[in-house]
C-alpha positions in Angstrom: 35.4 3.3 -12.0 32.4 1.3 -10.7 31.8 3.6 -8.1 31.0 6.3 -10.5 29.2 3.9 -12.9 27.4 3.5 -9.9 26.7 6.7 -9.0 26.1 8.0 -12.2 23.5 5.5 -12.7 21.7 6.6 -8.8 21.7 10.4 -9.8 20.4 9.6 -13.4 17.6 7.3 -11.9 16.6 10.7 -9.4 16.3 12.9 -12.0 14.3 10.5 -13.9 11.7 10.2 -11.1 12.1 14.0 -10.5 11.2 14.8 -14.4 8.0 12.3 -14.1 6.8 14.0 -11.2 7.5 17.4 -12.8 5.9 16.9 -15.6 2.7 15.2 -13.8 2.9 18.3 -12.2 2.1 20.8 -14.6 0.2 18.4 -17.1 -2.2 18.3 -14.2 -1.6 22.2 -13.7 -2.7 22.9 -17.6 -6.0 21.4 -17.0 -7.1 24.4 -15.0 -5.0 26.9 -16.7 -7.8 28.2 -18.2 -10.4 28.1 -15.8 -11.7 31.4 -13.8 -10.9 31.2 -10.0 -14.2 30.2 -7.8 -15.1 32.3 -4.6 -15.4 30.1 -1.8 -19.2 31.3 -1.7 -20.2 29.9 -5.5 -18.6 26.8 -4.4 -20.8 26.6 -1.7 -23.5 27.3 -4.0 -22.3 24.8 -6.4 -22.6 21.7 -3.9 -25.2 20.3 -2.8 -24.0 19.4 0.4 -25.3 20.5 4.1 -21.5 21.2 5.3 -19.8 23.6 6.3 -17.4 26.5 4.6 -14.4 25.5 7.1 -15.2 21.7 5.9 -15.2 23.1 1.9 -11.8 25.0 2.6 -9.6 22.2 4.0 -11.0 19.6 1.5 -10.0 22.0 -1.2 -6.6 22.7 0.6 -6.0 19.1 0.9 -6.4 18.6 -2.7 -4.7 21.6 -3.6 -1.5 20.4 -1.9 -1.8 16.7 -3.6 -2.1 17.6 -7.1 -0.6 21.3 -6.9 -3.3 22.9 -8.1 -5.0 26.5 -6.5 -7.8 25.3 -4.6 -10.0 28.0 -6.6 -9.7 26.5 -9.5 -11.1 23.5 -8.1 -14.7 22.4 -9.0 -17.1 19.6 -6.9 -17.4 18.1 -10.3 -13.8 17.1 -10.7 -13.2 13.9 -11.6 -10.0 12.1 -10.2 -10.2 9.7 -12.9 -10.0 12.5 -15.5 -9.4 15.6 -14.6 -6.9 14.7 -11.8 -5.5 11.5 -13.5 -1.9 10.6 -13.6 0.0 10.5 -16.9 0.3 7.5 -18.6 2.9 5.3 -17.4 3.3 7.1 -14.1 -0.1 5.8 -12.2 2.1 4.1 -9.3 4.2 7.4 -8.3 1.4 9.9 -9.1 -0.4 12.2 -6.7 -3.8 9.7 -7.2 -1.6 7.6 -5.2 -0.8 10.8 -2.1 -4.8 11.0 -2.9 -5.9 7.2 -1.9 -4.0 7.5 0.9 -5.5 10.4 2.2 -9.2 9.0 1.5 -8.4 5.9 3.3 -6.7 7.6 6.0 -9.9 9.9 6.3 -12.4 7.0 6.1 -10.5 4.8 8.9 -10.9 8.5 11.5 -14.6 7.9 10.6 -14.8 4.3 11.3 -16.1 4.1 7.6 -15.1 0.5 5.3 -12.8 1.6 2.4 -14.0 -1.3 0.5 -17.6 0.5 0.0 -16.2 3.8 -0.5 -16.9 5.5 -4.3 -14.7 8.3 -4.3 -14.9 9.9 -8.2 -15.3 13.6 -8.1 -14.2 16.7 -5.6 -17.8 16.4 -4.5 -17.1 13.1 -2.7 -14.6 13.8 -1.5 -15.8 16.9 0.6 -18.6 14.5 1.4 -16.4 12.0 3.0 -14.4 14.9 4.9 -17.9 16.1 6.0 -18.6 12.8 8.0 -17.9 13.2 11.8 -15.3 11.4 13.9 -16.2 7.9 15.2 
């Protein structure tokens, strides 16, 4: 009987963490629902950043895969603090958390200090994946 207790308890926890994540998910995803797909070539317009296309695309990619969101829908004037942001409540499991990761993963292949890094918008974060290799 307290096996089962148990185990009950386990599964009920999972789906818990499973429905958060979810529904993270697709608030983040209804942001952008109503937003036009970008070409890669406005984007490029849009910044005003000296990189390159290749550079744009896997930023974007990256992104896309963190907060499940098509990369054309994705503006350099995102915020991460508002138009990415977790849902209440569920800050410490959210995909801002996959994100910080990947920023300070990025800024320790360029020999860069996270401590000085500002990382707000889509914008930055391209800039910081534009940075070469130290």
């Amino acid at each position: 009987m307290t096996v089962v207790l148990i185990m009950a308890l386990f599964l009920s926890s999972l789906i818990g963490v499973w429905m958060v994540g979810k529904s993270e998910k697709d608030a983040i995803r209804n942001r952008f629902v109503d937003r036009t797909p970008v070409s890669i070539d406005k984007l490029m317009d849009m910044l005003d950043l000296d990189v390159g296309q290749d550079c744009v695309n896997n930023a974007l990619e990256d992104l896309s895969v963190i907060f499940h969101v098509q990369k054309e829908l994705i503006l350099p004037t995102d915020r991460f603090d508002i138009e990415f942001a977790a849902l209440k409540g569920s800050e410490l499991d959210s995909a801002i958390s996959a994100l910080e990761l990947e920023i300070t993963y990025e800024a320790k292949k360029r020999g860069i200090d996270t401590q000085n890094l500002n990382i707000r918008t889509v914008r930055d974060f391209i800039a910081l994946k534009a940075i070469p290799f130290r």
